[in-house]
C-alpha positions as CSV (number, residue, x, y, z in Angstrom):
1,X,116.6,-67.6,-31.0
2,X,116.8,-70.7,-32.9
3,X,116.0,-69.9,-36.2
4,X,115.4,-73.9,-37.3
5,X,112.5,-73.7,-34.9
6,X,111.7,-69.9,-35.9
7,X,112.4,-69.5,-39.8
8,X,109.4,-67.1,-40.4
9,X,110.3,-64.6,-37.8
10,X,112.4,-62.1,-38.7
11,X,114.4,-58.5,-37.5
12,X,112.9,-54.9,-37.8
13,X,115.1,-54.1,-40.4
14,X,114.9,-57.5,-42.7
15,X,111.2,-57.2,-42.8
16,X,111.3,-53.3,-43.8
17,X,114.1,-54.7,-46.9
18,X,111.6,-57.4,-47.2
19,X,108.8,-55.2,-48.1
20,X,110.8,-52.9,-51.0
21,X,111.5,-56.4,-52.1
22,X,107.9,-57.7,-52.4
23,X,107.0,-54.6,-54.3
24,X,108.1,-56.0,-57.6
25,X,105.4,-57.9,-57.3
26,X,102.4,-55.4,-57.4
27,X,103.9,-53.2,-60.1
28,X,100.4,-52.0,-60.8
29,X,99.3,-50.9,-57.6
30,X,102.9,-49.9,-56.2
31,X,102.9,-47.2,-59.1
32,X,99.9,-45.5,-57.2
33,X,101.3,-45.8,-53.6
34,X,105.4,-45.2,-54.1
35,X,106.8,-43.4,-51.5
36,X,107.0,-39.9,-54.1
37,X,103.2,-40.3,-54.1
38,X,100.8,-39.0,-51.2
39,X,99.1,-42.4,-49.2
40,X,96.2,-43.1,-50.6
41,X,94.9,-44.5,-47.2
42,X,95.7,-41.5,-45.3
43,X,93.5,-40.7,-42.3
44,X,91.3,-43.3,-44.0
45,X,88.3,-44.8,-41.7
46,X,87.6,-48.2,-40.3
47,X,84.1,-48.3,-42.3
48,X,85.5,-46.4,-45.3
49,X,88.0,-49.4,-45.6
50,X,85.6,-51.9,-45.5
51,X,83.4,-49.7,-48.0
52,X,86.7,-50.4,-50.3
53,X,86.8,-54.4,-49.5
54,X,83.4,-54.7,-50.0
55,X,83.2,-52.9,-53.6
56,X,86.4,-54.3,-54.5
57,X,88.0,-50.6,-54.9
58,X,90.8,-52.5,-53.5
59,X,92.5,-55.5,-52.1
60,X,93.7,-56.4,-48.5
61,X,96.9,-57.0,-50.1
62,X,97.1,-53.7,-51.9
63,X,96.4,-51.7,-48.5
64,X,98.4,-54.3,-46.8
65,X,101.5,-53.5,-49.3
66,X,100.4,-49.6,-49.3
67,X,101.1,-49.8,-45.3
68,X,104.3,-51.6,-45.3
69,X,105.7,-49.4,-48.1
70,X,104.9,-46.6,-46.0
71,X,106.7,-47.7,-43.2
72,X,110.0,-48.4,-45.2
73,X,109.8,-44.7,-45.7
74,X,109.2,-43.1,-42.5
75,X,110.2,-46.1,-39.6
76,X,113.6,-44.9,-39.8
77,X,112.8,-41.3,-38.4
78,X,110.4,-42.6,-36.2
79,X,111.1,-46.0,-34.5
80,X,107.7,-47.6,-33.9
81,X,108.4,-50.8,-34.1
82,X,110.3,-53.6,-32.4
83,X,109.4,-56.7,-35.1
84,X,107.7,-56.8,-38.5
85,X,105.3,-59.7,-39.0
86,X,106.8,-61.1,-42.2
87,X,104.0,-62.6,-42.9
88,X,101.6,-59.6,-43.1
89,X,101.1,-60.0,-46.8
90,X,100.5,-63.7,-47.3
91,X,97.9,-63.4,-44.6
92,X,96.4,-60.5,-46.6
93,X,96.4,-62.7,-49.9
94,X,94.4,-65.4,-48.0
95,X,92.1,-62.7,-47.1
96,X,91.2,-61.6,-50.2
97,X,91.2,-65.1,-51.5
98,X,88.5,-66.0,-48.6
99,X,86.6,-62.6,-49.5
100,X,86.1,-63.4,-53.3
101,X,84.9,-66.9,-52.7
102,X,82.6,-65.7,-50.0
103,X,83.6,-67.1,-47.0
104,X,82.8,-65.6,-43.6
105,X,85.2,-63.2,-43.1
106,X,85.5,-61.4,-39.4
107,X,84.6,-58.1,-38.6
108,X,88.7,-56.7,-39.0
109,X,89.5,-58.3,-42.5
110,X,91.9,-57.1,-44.2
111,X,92.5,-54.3,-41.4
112,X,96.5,-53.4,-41.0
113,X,96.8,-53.6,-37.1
114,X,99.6,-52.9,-34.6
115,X,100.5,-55.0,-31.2
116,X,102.4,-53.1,-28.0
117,X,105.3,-55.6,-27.7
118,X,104.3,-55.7,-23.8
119,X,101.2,-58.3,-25.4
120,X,102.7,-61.6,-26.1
121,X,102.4,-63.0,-29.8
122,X,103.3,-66.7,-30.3
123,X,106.1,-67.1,-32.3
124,X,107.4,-63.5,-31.5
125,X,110.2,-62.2,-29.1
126,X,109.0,-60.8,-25.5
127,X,111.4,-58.9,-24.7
128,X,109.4,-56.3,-22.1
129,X,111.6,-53.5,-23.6
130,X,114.8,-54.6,-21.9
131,X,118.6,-55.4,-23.2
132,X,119.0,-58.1,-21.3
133,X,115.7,-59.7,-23.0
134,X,116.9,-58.7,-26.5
135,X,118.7,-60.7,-29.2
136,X,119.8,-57.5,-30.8
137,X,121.8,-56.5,-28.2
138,X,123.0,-59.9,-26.6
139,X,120.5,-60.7,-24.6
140,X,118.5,-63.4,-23.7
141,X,115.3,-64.1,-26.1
142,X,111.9,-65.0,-24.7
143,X,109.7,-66.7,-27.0
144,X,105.8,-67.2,-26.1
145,X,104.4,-70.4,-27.2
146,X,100.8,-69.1,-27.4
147,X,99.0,-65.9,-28.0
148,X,97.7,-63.4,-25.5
149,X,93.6,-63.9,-25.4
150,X,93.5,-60.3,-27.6
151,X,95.8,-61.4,-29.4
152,X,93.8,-64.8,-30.4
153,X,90.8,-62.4,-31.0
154,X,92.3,-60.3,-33.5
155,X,93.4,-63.0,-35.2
156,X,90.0,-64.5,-35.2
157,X,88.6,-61.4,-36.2
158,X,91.2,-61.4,-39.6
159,X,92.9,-58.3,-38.5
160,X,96.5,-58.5,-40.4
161,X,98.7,-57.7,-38.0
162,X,101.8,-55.8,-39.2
163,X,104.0,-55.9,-36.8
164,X,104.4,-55.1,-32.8
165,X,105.5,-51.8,-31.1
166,X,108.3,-49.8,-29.0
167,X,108.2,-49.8,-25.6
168,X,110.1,-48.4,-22.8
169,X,111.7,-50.9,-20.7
170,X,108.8,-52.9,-18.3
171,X,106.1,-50.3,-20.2
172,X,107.7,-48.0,-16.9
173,X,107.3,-44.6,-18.2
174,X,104.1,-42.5,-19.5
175,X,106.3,-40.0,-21.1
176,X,108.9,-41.7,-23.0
177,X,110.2,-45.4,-24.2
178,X,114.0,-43.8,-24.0
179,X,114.7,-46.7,-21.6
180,X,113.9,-49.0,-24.5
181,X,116.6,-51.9,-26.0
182,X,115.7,-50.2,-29.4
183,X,116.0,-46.5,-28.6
184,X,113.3,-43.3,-28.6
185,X,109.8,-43.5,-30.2
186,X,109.1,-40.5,-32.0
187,X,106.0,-38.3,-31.8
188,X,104.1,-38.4,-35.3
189,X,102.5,-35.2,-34.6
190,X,106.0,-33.5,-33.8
191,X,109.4,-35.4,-33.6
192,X,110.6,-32.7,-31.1
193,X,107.8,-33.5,-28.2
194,X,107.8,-36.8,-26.2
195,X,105.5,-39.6,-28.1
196,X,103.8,-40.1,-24.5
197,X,104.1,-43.4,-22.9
198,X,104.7,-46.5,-22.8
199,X,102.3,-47.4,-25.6
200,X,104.5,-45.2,-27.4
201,X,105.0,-46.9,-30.7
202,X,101.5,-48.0,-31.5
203,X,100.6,-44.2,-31.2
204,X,102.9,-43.2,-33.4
205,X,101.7,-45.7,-35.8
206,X,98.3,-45.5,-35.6
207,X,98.6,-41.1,-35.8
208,X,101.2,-41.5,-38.5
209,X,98.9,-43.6,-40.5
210,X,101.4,-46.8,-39.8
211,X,98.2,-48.6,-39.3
212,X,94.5,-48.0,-38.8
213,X,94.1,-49.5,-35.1
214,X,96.1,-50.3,-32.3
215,X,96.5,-52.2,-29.2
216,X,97.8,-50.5,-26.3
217,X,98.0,-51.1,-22.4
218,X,98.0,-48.8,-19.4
219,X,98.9,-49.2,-15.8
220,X,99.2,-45.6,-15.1
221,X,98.3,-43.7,-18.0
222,X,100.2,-45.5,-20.6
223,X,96.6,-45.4,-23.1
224,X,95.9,-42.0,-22.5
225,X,99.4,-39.7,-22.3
226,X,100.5,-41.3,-25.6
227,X,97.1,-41.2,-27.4
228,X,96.6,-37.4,-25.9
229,X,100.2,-36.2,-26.7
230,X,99.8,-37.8,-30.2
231,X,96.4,-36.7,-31.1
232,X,94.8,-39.8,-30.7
233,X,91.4,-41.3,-29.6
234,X,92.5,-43.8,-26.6
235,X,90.2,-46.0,-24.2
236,X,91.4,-47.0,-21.4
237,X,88.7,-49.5,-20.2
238,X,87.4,-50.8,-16.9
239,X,89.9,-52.8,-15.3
240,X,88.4,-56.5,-16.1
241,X,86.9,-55.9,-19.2
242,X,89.8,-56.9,-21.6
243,X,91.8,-60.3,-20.0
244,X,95.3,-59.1,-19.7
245,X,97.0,-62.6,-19.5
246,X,99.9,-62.8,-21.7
247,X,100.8,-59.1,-20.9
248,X,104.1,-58.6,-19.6
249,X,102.8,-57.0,-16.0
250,X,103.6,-54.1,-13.8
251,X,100.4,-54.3,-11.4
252,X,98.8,-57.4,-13.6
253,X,95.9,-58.1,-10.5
254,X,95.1,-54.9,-9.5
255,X,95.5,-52.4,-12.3
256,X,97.2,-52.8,-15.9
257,X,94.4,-52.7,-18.6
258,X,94.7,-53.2,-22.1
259,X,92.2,-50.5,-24.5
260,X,92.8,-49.3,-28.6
261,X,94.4,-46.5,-30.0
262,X,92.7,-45.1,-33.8
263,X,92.1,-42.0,-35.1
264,X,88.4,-41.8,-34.6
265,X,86.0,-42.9,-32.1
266,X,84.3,-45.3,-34.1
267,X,87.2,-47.4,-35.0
268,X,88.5,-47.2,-30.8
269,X,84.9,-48.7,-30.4
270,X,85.2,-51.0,-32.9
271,X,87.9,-52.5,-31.5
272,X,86.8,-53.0,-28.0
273,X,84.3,-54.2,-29.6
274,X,86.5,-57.2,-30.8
275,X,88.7,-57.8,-27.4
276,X,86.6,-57.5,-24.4
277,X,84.8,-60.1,-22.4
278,X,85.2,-62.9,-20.3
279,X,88.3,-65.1,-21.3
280,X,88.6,-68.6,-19.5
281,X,92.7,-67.4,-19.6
282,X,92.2,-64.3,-17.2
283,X,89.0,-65.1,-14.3
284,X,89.2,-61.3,-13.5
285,X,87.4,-61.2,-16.3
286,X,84.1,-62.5,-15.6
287,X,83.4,-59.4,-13.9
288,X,82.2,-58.3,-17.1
289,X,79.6,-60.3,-17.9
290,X,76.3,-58.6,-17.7
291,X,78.2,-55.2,-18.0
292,X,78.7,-54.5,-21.7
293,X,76.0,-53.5,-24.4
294,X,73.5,-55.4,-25.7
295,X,74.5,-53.6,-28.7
296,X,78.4,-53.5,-28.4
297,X,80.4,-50.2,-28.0
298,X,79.4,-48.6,-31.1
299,X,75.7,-48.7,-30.3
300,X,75.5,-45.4,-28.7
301,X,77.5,-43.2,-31.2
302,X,74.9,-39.9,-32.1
303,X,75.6,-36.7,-32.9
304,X,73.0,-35.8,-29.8
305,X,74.8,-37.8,-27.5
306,X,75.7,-34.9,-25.2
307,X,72.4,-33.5,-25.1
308,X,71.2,-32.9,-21.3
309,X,74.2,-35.1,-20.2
310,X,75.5,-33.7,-16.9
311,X,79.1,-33.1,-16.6
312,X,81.5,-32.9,-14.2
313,X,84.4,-30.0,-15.0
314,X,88.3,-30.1,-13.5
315,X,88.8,-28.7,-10.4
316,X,90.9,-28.6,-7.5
317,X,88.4,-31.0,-5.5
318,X,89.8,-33.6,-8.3
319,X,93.6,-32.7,-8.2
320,X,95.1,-29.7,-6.6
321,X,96.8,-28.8,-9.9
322,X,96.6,-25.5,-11.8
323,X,96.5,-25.3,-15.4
324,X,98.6,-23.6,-17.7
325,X,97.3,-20.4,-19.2
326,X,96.9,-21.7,-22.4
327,X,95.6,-25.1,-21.5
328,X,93.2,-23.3,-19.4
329,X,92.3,-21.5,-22.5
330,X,91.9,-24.9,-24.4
331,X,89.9,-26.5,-21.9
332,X,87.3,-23.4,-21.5
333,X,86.6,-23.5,-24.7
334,X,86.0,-27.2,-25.2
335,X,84.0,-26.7,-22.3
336,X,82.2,-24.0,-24.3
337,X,81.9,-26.8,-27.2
338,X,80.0,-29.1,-24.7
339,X,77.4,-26.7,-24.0
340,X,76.8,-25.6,-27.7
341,X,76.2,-29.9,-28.0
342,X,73.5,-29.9,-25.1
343,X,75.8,-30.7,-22.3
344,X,75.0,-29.3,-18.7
345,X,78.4,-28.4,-16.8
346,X,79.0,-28.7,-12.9
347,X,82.4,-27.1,-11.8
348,X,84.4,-28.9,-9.8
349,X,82.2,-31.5,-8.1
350,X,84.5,-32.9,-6.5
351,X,85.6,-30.2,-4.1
352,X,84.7,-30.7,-0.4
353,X,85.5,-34.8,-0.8
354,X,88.7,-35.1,0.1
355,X,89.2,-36.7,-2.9
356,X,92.4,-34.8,-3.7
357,X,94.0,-35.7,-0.1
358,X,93.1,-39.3,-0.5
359,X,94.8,-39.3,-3.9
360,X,98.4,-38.2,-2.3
361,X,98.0,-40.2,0.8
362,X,97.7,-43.7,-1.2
363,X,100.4,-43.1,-3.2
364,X,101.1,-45.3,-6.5
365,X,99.8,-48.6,-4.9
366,X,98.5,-51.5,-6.9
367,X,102.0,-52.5,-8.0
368,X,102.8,-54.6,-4.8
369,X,101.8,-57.6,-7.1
370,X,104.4,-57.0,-9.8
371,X,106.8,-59.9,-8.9
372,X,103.6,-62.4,-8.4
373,X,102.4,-61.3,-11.7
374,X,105.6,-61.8,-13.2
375,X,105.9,-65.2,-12.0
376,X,102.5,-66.2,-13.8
377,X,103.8,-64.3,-16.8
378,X,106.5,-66.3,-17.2
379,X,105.1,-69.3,-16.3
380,X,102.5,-69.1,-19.5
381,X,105.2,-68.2,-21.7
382,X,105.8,-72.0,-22.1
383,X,108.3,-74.9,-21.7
384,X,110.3,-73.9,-24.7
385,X,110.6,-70.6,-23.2
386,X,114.0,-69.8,-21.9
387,X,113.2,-68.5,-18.6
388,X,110.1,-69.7,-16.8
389,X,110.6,-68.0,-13.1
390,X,111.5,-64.6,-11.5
391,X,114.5,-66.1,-10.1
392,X,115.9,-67.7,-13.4
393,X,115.1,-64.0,-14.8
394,X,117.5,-62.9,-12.8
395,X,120.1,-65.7,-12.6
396,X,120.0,-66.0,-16.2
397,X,120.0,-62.6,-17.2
398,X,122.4,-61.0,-14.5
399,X,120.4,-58.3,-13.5
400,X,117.3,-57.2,-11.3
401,X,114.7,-56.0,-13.1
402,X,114.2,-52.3,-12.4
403,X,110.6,-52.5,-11.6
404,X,111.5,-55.0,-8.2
405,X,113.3,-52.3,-6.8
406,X,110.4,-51.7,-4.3
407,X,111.9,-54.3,-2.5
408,X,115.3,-53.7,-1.9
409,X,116.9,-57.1,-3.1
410,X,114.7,-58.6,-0.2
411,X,112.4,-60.3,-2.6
412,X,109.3,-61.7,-1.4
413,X,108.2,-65.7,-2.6
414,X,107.0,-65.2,-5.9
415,X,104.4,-68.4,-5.5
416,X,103.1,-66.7,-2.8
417,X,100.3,-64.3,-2.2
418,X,100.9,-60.7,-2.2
419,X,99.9,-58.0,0.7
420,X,97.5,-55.8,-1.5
421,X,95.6,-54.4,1.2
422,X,96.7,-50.8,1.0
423,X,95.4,-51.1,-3.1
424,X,92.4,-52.5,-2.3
425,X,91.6,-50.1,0.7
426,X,92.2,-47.0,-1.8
427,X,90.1,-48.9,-4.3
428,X,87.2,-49.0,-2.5
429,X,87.7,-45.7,-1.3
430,X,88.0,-43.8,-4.0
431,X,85.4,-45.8,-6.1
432,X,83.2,-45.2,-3.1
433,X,83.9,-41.1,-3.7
434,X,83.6,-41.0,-7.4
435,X,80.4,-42.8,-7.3
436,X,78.8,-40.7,-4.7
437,X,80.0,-37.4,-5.9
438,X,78.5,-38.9,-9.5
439,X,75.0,-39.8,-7.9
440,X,75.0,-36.9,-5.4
441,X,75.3,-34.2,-9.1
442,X,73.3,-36.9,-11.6
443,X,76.6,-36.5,-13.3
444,X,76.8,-38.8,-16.7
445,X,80.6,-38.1,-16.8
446,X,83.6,-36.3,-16.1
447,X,85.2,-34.3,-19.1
448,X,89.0,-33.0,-18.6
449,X,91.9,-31.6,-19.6
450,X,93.9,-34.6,-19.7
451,X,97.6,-32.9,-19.1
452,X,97.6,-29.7,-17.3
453,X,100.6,-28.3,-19.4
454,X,101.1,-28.9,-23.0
455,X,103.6,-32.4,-24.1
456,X,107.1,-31.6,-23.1
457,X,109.9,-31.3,-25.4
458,X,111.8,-35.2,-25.9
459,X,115.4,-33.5,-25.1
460,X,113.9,-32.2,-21.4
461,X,113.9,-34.1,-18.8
462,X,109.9,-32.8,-18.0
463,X,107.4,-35.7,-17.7
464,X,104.4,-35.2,-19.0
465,X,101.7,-33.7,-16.4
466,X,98.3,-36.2,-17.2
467,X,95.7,-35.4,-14.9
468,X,94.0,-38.2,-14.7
469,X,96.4,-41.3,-13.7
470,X,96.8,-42.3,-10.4
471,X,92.8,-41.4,-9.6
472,X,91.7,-43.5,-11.9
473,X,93.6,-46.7,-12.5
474,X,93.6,-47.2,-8.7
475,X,89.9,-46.9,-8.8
476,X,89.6,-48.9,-12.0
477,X,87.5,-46.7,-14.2
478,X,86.9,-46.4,-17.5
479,X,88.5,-43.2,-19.4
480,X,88.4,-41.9,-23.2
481,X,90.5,-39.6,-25.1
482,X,89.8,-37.3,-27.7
483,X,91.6,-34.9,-29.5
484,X,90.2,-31.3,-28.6
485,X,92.7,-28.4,-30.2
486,X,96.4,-27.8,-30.3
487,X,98.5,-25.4,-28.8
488,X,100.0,-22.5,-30.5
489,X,103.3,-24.6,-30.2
490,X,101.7,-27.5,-32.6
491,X,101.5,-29.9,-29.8
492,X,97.8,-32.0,-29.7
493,X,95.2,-30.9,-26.7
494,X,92.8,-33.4,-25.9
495,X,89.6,-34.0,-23.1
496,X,89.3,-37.0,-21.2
497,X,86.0,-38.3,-20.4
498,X,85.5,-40.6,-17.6
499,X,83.0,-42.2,-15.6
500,X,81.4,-45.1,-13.2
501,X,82.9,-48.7,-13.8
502,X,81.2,-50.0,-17.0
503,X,80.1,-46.7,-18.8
504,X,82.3,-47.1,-21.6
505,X,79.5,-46.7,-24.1
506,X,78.3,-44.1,-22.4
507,X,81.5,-42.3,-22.5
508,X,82.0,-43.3,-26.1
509,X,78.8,-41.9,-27.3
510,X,79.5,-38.0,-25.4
511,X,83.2,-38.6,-26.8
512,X,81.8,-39.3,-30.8
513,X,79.6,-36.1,-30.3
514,X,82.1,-34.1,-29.5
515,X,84.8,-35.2,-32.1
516,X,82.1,-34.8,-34.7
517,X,81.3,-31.2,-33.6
518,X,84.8,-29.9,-33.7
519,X,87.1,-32.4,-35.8
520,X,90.1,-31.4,-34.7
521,X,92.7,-34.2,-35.4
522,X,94.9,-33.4,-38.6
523,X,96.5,-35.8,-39.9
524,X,100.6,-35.3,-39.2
525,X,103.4,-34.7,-41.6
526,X,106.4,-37.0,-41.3
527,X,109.2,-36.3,-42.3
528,X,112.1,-38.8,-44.3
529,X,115.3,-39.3,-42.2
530,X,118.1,-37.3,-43.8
């Protein structure tokens, strides 16, 4: 990187010394939030932060410093992060300075955020999780010129950004981000189990209270594996909702989608709230319009949400997977906890459809586009970027990205249009499935197990079993994670409830009643690096 036309941007580890640095500056406040203390913002709420801005409890800068301080202490053990924002704290100051002279402030001010490093931030290194894209280890560094549209909203919505997150390399794993330039992701919840994938560092910051939201992105299962194995709420939105331009791509046209990662409900909606809708940058986009809330995604949180909702159970009809014993045990009784909330039950609607079959016979498609996708990807990234085509990405670097391997070295005009008729044959088929087996039981949702087995140890080489990939990012539905239990091994259990195209507040609502009912997210324990 050239650091004359950089000078603000700087390495993981500079902006972790950076922040034990800036602490001489808030002697008064650091004395309540040093590392020996316990975080005073543990676990702490998107509208119980606000509750703190607005009485002037505390500042943007004190939670802003609280944050960093607490990631000086724990990042080492845990990896989260691929680049600090050094700025985090000067944008905090100007918060606070806007607050007390009573500007308008957006609805995230002051809020400590983290960005998946797949999501392009101006000014920041892209390196898609991949040596040859990394400074650090020689490679070649990719600068974007502009921010991705969520990105831009954030901003626009004063969220202060604190830095951006691991990833494996390409986001190409739901399990791990081992294949990452900057090593393993830990799991907050237990360093021993896999983090889940590949939006594996915002979930560790968001459940180790690293942050209070997150950005993450899926393509097949990327929100929900980490935010399930991590003890997470996760939404995983309609595909189309949320512009994904400025995302580093793996099926960019068909189906990666970009959703939130927070501890609660409220805060996941909250955050949709902020980064859906049409965006001139991505036209997929304008599929949206006319299919959000009038009130936004918060408007149909209640306690009585699940009351008389009809809902689809797991079943072989869905995927001809067993359960474990115990996760069968889990799910029964959250099951049990949607009746006790109102909720009628249908097992196994799905059975009889076919819909199982289908699901084997397409196969992983939708990622036929991945080298058009890249092309645009590159292309926006600007002149000043180093590489602007698929073919200098490989000149330049040396190597073939692993995710073009579908073609065999025989690749395929990048400028030109891709065969996706396979995708969108099992798109329409399996929407056409899900929405008929929906209307056929009045079902409202689906609630399931979302991993058949509990989250595998990080030393095995086990992946981690989701239930509810393929089926539904080929189809392009919405899905939202809660946390529902834990095995007697520690590891998180959660349900995933999921639905027709646009029911996001739908599901959000039955997910909030549910979480309130049982509360079963603790918040984890991390532990120093010896």
């Amino acid at each position: 990187m050239n650091n004359r036309r950089h000078p603000l941007l700087l390495n993981k580890v500079a902006a972790l010394v950076l922040a034990f640095v800036l602490a001489a500056a808030l002697l008064p406040f650091a004395a309540s939030a040093a590392p020996q203390d316990p975080f005073p913002f543990e676990e702490i709420t998107l509208q119980q932060l606000e509750a703190g801005f607005e009485s002037g409890e505390y500042t943007s800068e004190q939670v802003v410093k609280a944050y960093l301080d607490r990631i000086a202490k724990y990042e080492p053990n845990y990896n989260a992060f691929t680049v600090m924002n050094p700025k985090a704290l000067d944008q905090a100051r100007e918060i606070d300075r806007r607050r007390a002279a009573g500007e308008k402030l957006g609805p995230l001010a002051g809020v400590p955020i983290v960005i998946k490093e797949a999501v392009d931030m101006a000014g920041f290194p892209s390196t898609m999780g991949w040596a040859p894209l990394s400074k650090q280890k020689g490679g070649i560094e990719l600068i974007p010129e502009k921010d991705a549209p969520v990105v831009a909203r954030l901003k626009d919505a004063d969220a202060i950004i604190l830095g951006r997150t691991n990833i494996p390399a390409f986001s190409s794993s739901g399990t791990r981000a081992t294949t990452s330039w900057d090593g393993d992701t830990y799991n907050a919840v237990d360093r021993r189990l896999v983090p889940g994938g590949s939006s594996s560092g915002t979930a560790m910051s968001v459940s180790g209270n690293f942050a209070v939201l997150g950005i993450a992105e899926e393509t097949g299962g990327s929100i929900q594996n980490p935010a399930a194995a991590q003890a997470l709420v996760g939404i995983k939105p309609s595909f189309g909702l949320v512009p994904n331009a400025g995302v580093v791509p793996l099926g960019g046209s068909t189906r990666d989608v970009i959703g939130t990662h927070a501890r609660t409900v409220h805060d996941a909606a909250a955050m949709l709230d902020v980064i859906a809708g049409y965006s001139y940058e991505d036209p997929k986009t304008v599929a949206s319009i006319g299919n959000m809330p009038r009130g936004g995604y918060t408007s149909k949180l209640n306690k009585q949400a699940l009351r008389g909702k009809r809902i689809g159970l797991y079943g072989k009809g869905w995927r001809d997977q067993e359960l474990t014993e115990e996760t069968q045990a889990l799910y029964d009784r959250a099951v049990n906890e949607l009746e006790k909330q109102g909720a009628v039950v249908i097992p196994d609607p799905f059975a009889g459809t076919g819909f199982a079959e289908y699901v084997k016979e397409a196969g992983s498609v939708g990622i036929e586009s991945v080298i058009y996708d890249m092309q645009n990807y590159l292309h926006r990234l600007g002149p000043s970027a180093a590489i602007h085509t698929v073919r200098e990405l490989i000149d330049k670097t040396g190597e073939t990205p692993p995710v073009f391997s579908r073609y065999n070295g025989n690749l395929p005009d990048p400028d030109g249009e891709p065969d996706l008729s396979k995708f969108l044959e099992a798109r329409t088929k399996l929407l056409q499935i899900i929405n008929d087996v929906m209307n056929r039981y009045d079902l409202d949702a689906l609630a399931y197990p979302q991993m058949f087995k509990e989250t595998p140890l990080l030393a095995s080489d086990d992946d981690i079993g989701a239930t509810t990939v393929s089926e539904i990012n080929i189809a392009g539905v919405p899905l939202v994670t809660v946390p529902a239990g834990y095995y007697k091994s520690g590891s998180p259990f959660a349900i995933a409830f999921t639905g027709k195209m646009w029911s996001e507040a739908d599901l959000l609502g039955m997910a909030y009643d549910y979480e309130q009912a049982t509360r079963y997210r603790k918040a984890p324990v991390l532990t120093e690096k010896p």
